[in-house]
N, C-alpha and C positions, 0 to 999 in steps of 0.2 A: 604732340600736335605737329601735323605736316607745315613746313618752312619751306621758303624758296629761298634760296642761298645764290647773293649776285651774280649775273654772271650763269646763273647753272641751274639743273636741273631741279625739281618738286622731290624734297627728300622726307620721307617720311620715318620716324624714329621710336620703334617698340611701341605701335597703336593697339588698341583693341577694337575692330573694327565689326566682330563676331557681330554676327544678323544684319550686318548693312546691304542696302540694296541698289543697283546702278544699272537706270534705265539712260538709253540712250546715250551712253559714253561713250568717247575715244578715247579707245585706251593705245592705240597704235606705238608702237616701239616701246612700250612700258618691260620694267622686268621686275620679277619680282623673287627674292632671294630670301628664303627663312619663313617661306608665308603658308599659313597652314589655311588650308582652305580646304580641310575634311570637311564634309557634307554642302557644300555651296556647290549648284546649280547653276548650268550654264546653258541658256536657249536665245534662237537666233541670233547666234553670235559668227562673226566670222573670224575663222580659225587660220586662214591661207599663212602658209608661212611661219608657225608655232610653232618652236622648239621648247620640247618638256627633257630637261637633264636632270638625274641625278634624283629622283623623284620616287615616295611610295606609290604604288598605284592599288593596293590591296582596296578591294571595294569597287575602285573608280569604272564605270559603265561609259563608251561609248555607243548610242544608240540604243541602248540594253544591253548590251554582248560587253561581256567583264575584260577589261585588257590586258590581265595578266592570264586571261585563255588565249585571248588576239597573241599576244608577245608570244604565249607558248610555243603556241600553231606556226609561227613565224620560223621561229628559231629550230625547232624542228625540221620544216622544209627547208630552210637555209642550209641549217648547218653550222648557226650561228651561235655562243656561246649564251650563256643567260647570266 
């Protein structure tokens, strides 16, 4: 069960939250570390400022376009390492 610990942040502690749905949320500054979120949907959401580290992305569609072809294509014209 998610706690608020005085003093600090909403910590949440090995939930299973699988099929939950969040309309209308702020989730602004939130992070999330260990969270599997294979097949969860995300529309009209804004994105400004998201940093994805350290992440599978096999499957994951931006727009439709797969982003481990996006990352390919990147890294290729860069020169950048994969």
């Amino acid at each position: 069960m998610a706690t608020i610990t005085e003093g600090g942040p909403l910590k949440a502690h090995a939930e299973n939250r699988a099929g939950s749905e969040f309309r209308d949320v702020n989730l602004r500054g939130a992070v999330f570390t260990n969270a599997a979120l294979s097949g969860a949907t995300i529309r009209d959401a804004c994105l400004a400022d998201v940093s994805i580290a350290d992440a599978g992305y096999e499957g994951m569609r931006i727009e439709g376009i797969l982003v481990t072809e996006l990352l390919r294509v990147y890294r290729e014209r860069n020169g950048a390492a994969g």
